[in-house]
mmCIF file as gemmi writes it, N, C-alpha and C atoms, coordinates in Angstrom:
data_model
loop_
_atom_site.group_PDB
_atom_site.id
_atom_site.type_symbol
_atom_site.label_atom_id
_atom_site.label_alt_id
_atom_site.label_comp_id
_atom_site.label_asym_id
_atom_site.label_entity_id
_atom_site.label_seq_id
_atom_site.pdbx_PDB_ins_code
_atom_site.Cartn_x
_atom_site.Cartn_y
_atom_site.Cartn_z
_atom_site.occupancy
_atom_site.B_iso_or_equiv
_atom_site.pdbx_formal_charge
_atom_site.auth_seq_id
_atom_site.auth_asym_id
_atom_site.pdbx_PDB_model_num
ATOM 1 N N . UNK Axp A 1 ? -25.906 49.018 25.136 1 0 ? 1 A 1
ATOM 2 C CA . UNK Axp A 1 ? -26.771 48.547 24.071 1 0 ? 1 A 1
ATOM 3 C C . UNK Axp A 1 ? -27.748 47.552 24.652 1 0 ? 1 A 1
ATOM 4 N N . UNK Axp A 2 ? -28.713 47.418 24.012 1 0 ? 2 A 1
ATOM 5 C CA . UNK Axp A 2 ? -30 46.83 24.883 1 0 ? 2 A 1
ATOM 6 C C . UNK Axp A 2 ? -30.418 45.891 23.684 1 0 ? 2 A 1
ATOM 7 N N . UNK Axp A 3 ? -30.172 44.691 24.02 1 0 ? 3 A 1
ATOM 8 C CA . UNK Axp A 3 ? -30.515 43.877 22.697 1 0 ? 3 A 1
ATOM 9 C C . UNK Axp A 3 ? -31.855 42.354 23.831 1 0 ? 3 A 1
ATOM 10 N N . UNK Axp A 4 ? -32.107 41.508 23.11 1 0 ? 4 A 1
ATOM 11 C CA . UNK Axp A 4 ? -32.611 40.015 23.447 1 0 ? 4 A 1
ATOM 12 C C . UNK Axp A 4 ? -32.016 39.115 23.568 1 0 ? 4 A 1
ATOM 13 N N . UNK Axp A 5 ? -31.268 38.057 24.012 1 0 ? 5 A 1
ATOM 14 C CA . UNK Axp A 5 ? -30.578 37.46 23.957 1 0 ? 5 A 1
ATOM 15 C C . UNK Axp A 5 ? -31.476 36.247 24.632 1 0 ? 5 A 1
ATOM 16 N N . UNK Axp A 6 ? -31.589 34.76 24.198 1 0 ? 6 A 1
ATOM 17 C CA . UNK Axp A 6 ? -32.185 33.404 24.829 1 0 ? 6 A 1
ATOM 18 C C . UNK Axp A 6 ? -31.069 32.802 25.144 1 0 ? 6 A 1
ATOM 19 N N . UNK Axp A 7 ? -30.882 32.375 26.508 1 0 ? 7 A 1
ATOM 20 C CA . UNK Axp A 7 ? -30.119 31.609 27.18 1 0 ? 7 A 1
ATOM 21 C C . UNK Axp A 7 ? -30.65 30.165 26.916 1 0 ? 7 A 1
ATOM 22 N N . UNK Axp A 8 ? -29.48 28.819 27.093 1 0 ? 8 A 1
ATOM 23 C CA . UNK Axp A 8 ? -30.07 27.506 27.308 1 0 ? 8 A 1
ATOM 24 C C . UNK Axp A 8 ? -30.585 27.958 28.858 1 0 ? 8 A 1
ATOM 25 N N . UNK Axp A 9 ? -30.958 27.061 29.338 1 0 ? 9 A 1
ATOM 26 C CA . UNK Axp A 9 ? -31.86 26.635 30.493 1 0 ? 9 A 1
ATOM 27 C C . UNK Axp A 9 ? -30.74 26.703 31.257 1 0 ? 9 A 1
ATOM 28 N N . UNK Axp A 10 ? -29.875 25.226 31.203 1 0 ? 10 A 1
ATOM 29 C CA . UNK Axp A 10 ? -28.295 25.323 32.165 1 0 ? 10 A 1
ATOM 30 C C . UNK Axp A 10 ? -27.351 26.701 32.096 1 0 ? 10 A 1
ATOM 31 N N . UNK Axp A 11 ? -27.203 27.214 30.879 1 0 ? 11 A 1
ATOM 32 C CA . UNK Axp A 11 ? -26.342 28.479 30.997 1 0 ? 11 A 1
ATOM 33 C C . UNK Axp A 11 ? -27.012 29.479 32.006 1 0 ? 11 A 1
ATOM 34 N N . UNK Axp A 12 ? -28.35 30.181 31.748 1 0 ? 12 A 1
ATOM 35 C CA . UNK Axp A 12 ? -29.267 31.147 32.954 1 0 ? 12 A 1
ATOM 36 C C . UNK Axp A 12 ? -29.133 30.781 33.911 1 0 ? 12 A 1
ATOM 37 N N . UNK Axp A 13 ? -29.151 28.995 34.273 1 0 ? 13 A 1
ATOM 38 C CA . UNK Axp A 13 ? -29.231 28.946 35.857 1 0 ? 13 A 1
ATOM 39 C C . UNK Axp A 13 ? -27.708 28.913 36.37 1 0 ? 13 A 1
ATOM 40 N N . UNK Axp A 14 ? -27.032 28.692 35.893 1 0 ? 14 A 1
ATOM 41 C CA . UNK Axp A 14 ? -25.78 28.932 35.799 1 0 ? 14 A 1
ATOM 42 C C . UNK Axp A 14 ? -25.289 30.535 36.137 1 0 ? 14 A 1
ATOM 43 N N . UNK Axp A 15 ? -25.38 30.996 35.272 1 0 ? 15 A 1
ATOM 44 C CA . UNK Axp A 15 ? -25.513 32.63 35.826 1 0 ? 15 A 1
ATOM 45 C C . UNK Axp A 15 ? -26.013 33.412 37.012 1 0 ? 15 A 1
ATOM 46 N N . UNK Axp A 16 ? -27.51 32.953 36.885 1 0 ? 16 A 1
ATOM 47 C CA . UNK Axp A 16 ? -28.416 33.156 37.768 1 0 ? 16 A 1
ATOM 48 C C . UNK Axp A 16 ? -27.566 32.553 39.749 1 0 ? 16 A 1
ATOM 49 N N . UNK Axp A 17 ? -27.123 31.464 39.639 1 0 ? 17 A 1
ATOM 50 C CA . UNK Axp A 17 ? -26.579 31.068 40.948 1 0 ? 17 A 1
ATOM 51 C C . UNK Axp A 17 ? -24.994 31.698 40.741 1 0 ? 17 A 1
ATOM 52 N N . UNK Axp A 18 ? -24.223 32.193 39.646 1 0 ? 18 A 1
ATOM 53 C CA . UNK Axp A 18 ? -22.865 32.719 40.202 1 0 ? 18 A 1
ATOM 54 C C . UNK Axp A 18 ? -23.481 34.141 40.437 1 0 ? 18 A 1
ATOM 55 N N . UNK Axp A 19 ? -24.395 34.729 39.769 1 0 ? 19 A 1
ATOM 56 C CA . UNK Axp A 19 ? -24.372 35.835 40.271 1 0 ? 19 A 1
ATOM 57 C C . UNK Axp A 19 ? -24.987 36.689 41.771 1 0 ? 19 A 1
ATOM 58 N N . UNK Axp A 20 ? -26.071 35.728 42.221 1 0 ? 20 A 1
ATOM 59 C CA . UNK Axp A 20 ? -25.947 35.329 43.916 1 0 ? 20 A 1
ATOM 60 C C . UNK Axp A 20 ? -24.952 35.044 44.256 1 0 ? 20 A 1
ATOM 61 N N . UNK Axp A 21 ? -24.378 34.184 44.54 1 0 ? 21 A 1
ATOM 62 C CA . UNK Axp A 21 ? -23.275 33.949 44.818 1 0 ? 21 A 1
ATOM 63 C C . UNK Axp A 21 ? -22.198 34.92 44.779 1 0 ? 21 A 1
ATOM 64 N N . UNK Axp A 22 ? -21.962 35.361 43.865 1 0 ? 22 A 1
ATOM 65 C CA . UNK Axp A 22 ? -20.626 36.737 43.788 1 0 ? 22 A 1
ATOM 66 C C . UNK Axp A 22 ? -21.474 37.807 44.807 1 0 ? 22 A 1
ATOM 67 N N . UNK Axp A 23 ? -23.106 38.056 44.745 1 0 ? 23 A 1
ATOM 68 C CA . UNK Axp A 23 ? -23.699 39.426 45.321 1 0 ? 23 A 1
ATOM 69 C C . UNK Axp A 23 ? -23.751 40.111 44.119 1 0 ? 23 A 1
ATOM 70 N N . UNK Axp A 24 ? -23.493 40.1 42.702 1 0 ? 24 A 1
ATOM 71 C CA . UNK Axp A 24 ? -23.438 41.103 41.311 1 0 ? 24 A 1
ATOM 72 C C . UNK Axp A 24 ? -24.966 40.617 41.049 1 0 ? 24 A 1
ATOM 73 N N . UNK Axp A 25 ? -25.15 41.782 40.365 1 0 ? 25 A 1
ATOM 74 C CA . UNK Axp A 25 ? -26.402 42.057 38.856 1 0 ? 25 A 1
ATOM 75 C C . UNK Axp A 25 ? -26.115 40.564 38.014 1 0 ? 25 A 1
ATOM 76 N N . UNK Axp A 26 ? -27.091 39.673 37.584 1 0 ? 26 A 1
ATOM 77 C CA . UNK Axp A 26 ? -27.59 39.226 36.826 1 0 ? 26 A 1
ATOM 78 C C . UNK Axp A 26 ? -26.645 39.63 35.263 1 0 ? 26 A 1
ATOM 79 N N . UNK Axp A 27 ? -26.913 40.827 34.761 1 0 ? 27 A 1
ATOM 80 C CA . UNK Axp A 27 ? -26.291 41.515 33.518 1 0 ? 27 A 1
ATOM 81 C C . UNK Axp A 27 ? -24.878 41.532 33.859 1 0 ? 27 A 1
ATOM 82 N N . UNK Axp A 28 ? -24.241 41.835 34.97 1 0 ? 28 A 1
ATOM 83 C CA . UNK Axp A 28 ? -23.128 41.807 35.133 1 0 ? 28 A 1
ATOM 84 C C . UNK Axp A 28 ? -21.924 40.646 35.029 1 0 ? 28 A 1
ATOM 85 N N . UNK Axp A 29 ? -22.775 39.798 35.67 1 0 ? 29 A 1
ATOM 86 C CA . UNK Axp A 29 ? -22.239 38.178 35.458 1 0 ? 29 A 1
ATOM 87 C C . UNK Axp A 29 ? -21.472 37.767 34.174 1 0 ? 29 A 1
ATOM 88 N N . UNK Axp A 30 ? -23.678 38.004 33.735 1 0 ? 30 A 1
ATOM 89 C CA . UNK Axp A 30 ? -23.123 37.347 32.041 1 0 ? 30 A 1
ATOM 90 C C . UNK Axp A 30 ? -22.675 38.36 31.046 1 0 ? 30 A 1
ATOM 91 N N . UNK Axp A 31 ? -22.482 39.942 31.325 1 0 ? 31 A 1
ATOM 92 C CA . UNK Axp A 31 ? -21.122 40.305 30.297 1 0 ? 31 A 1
ATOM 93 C C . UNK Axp A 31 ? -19.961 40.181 30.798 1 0 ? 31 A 1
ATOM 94 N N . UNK Axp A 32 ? -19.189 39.975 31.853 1 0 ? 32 A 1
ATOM 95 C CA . UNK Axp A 32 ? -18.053 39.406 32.155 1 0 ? 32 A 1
ATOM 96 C C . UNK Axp A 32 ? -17.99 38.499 31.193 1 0 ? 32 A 1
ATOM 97 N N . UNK Axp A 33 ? -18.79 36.891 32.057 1 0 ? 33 A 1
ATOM 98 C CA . UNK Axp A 33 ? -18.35 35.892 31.116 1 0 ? 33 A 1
ATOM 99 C C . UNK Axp A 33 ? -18.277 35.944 29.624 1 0 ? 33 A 1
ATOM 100 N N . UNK Axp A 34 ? -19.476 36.884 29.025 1 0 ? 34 A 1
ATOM 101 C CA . UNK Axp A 34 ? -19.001 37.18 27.221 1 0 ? 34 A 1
ATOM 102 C C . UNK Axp A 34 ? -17.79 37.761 27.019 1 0 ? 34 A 1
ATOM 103 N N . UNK Axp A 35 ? -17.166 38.836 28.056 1 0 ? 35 A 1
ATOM 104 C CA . UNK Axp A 35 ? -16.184 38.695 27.429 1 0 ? 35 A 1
ATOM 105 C C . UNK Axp A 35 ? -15.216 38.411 27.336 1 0 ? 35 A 1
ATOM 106 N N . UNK Axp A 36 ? -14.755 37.107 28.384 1 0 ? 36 A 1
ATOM 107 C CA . UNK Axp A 36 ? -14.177 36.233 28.445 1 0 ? 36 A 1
ATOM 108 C C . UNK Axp A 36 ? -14.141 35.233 27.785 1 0 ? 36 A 1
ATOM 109 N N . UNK Axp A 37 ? -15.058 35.001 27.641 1 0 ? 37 A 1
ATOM 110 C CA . UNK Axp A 37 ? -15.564 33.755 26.015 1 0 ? 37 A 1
ATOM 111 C C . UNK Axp A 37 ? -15.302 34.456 24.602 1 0 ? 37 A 1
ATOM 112 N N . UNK Axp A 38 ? -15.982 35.508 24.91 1 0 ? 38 A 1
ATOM 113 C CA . UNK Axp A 38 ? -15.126 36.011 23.344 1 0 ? 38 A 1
ATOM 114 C C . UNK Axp A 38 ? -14.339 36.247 22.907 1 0 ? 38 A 1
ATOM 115 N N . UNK Axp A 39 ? -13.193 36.522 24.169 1 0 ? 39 A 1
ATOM 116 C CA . UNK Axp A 39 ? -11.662 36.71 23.935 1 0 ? 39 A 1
ATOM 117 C C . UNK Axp A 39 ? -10.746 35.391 23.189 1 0 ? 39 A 1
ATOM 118 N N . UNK Axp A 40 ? -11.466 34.294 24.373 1 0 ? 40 A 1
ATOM 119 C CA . UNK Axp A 40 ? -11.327 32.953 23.799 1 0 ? 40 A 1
ATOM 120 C C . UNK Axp A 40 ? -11.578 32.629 22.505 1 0 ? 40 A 1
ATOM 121 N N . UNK Axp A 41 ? -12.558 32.673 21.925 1 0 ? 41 A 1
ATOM 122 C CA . UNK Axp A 41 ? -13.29 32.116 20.698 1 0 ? 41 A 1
ATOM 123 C C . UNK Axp A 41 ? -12.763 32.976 19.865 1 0 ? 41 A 1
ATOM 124 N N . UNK Axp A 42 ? -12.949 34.182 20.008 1 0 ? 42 A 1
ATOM 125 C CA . UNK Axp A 42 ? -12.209 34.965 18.841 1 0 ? 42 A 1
ATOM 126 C C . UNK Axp A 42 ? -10.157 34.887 18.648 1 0 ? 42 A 1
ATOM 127 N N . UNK Axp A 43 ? -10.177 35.105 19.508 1 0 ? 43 A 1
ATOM 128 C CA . UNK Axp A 43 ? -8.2 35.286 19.16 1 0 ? 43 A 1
ATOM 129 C C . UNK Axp A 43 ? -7.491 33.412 20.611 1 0 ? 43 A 1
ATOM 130 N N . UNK Axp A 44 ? -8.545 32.345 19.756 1 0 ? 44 A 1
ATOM 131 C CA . UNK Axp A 44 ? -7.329 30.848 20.418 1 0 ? 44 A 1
ATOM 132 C C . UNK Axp A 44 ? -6.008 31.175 20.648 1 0 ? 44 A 1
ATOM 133 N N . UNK Axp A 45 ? -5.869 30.431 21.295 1 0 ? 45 A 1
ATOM 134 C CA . UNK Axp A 45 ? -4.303 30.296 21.329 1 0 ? 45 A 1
ATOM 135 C C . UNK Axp A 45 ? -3.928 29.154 20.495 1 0 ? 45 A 1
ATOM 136 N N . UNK Axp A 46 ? -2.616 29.447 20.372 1 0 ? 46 A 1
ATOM 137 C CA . UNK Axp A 46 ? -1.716 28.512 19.05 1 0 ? 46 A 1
ATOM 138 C C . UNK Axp A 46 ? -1.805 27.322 19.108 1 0 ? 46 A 1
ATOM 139 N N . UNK Axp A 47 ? -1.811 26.351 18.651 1 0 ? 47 A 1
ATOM 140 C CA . UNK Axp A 47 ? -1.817 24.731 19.062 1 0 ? 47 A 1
ATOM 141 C C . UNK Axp A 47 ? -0.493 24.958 19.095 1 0 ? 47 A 1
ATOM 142 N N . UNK Axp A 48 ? 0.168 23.962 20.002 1 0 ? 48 A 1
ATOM 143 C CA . UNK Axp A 48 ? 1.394 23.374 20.593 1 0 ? 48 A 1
ATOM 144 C C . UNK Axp A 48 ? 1.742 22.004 19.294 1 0 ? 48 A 1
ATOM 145 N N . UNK Axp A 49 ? 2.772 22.315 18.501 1 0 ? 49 A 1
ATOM 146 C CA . UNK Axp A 49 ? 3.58 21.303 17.738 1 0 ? 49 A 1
ATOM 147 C C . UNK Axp A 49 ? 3.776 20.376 19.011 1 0 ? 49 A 1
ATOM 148 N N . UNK Axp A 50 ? 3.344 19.053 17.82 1 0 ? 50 A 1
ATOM 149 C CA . UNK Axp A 50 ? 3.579 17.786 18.727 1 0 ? 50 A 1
ATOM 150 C C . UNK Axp A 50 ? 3.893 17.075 17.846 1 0 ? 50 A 1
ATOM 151 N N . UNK Axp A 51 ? 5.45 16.405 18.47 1 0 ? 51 A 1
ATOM 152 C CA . UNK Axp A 51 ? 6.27 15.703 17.91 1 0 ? 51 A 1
ATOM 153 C C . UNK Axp A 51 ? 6.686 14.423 18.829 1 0 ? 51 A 1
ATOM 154 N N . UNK Axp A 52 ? 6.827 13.14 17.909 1 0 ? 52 A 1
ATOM 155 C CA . UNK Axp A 52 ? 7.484 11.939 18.738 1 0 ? 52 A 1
ATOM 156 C C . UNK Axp A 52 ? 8.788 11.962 18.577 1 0 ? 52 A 1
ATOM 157 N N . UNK Axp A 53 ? 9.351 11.656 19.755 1 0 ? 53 A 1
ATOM 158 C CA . UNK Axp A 53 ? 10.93 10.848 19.057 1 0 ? 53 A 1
ATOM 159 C C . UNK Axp A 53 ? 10.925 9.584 17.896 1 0 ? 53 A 1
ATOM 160 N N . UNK Axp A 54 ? 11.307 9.478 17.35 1 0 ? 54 A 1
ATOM 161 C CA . UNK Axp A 54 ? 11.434 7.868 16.437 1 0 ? 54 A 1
ATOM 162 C C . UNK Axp A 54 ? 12.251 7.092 17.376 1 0 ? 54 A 1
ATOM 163 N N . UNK Axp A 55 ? 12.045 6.133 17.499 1 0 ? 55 A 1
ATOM 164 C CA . UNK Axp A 55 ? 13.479 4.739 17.797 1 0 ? 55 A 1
ATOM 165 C C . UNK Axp A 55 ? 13.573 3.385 17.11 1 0 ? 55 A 1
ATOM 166 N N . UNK Axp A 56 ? 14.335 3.303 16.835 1 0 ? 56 A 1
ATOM 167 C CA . UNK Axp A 56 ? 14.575 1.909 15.698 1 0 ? 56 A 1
ATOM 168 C C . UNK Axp A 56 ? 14.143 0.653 16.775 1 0 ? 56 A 1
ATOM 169 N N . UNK Axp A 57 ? 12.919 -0.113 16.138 1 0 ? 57 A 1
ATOM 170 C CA . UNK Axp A 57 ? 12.666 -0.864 16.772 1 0 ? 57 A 1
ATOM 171 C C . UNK Axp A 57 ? 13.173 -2.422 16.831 1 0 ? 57 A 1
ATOM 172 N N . UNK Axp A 58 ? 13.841 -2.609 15.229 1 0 ? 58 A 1
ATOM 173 C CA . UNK Axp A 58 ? 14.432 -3.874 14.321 1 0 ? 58 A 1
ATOM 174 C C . UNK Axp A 58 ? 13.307 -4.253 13.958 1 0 ? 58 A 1
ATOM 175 N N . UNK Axp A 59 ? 13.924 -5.834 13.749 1 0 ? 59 A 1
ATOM 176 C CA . UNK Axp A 59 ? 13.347 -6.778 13.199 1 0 ? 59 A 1
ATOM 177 C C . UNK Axp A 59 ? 13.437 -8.37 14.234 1 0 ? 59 A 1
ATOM 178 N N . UNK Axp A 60 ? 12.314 -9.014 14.573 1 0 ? 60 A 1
ATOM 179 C CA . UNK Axp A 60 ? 12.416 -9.775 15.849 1 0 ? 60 A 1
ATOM 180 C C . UNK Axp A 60 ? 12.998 -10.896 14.532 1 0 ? 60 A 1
ATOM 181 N N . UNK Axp A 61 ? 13.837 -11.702 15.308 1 0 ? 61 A 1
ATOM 182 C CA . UNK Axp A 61 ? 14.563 -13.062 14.821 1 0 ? 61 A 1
ATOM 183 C C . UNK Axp A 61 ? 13.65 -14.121 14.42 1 0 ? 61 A 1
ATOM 184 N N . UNK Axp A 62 ? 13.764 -14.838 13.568 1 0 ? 62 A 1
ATOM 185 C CA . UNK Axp A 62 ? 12.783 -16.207 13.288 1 0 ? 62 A 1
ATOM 186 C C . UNK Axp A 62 ? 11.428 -15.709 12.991 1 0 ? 62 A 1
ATOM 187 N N . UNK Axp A 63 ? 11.231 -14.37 12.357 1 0 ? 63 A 1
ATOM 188 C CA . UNK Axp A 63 ? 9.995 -14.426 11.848 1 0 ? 63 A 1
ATOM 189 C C . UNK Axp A 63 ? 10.096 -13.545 10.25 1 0 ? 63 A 1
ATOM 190 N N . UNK Axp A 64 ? 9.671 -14.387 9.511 1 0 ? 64 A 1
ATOM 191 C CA . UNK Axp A 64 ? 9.515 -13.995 7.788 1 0 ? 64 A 1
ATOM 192 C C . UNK Axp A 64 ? 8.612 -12.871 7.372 1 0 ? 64 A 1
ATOM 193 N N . UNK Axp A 65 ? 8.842 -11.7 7.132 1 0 ? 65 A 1
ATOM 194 C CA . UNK Axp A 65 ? 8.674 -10.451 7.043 1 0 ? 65 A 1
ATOM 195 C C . UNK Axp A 65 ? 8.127 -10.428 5.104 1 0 ? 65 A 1
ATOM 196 N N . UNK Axp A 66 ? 8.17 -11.406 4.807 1 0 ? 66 A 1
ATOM 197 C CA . UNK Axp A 66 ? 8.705 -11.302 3.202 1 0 ? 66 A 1
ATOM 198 C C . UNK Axp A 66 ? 6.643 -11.872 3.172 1 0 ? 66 A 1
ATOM 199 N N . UNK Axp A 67 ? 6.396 -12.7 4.288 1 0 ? 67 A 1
ATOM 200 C CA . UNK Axp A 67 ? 4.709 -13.255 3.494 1 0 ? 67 A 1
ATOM 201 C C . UNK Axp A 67 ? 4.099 -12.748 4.995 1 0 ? 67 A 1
ATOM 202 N N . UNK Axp A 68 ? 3.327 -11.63 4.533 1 0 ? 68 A 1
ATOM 203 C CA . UNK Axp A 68 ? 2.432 -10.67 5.658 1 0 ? 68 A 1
ATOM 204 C C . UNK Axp A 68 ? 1.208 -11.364 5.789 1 0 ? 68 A 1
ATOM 205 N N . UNK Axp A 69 ? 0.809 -12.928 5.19 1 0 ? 69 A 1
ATOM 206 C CA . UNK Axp A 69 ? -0.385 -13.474 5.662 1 0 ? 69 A 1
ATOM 207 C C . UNK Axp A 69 ? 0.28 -14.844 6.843 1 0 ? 69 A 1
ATOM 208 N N . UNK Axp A 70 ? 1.621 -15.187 6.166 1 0 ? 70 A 1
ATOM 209 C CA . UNK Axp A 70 ? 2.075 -16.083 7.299 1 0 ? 70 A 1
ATOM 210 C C . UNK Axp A 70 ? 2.66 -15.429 8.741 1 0 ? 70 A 1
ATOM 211 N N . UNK Axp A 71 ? 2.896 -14.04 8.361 1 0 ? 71 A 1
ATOM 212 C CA . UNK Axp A 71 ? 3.183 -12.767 9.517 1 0 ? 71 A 1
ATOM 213 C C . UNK Axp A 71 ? 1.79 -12.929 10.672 1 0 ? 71 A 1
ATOM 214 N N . UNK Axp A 72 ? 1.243 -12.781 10.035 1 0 ? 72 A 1
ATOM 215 C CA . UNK Axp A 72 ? -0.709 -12.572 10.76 1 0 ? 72 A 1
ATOM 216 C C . UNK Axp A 72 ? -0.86 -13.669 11.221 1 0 ? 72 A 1
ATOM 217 N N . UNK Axp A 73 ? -1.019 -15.03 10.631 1 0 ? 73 A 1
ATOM 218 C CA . UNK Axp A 73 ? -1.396 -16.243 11.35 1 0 ? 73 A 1
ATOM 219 C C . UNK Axp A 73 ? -0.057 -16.583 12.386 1 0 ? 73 A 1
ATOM 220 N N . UNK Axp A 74 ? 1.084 -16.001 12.436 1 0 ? 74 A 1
ATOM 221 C CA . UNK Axp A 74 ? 1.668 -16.277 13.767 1 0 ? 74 A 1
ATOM 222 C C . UNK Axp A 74 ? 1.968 -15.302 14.566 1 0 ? 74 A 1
ATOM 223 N N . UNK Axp A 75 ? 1.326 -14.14 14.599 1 0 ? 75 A 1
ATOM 224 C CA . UNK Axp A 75 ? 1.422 -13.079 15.498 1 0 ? 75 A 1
ATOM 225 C C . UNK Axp A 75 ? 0.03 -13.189 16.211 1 0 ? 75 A 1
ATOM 226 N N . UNK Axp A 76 ? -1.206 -13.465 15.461 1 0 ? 76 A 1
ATOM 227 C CA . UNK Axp A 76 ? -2.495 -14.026 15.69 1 0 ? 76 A 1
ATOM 228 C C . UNK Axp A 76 ? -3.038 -14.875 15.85 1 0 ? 76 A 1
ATOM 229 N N . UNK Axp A 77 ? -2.554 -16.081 15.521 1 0 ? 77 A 1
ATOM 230 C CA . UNK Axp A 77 ? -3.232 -17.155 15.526 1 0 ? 77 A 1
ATOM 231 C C . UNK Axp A 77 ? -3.572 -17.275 13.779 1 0 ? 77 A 1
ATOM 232 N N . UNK Axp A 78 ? -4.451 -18.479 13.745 1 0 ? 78 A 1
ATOM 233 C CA . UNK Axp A 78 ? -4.686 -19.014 12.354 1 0 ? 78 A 1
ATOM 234 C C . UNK Axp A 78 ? -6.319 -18.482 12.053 1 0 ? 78 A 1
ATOM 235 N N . UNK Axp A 79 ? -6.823 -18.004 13.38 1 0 ? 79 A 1
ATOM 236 C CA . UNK Axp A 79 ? -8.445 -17.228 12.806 1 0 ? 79 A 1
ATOM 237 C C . UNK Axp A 79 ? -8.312 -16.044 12.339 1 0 ? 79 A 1
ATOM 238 N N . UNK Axp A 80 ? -7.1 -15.262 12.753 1 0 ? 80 A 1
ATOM 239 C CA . UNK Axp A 80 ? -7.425 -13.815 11.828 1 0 ? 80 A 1
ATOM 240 C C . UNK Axp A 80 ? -8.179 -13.126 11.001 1 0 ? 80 A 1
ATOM 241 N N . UNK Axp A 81 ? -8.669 -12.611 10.73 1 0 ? 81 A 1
ATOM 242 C CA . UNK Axp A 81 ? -9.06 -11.97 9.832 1 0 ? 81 A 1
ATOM 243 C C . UNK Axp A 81 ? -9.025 -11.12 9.097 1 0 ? 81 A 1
């Protein structure tokens, strides 16, 4: 099939030097890479479930959990904001 297609500037020259480089056709290059990219883009692969462990971290000694603005001015200092 014989269609038009506009390359960016970097993608052509891109092409243009792998396909010197390999010794291939110009056309050859860049339908490989389409259809390698399209394999990609069309059928991704699965995202990978990502999970943390939990671990109980407590509660540190001598500090009042009950007033979260006197929490802040001594974990921070008294400028907080």
């Amino acid at each position: 099939m014989r269609t038009t297609l506009t390359l960016d500037p970097d993608v052509a020259a891109k092409a243009k030097s792998g396909a010197a480089k390999l010794g291939k056709p110009f056309k050859e290059v860049v339908n490989a890479a389409l259809r390698i990219g399209l394999d990609q883009v069309l059928n991704p692969p699965s995202a990978k479930l990502y999970r943390t462990k939990g671990r109980p971290m407590g509660l540190r000694r001598g500090l009042s959990y009950d007033n979260i603005g006197e929490l802040l001015a001594t974990a921070e200092g008294e400028d907080y904001q």
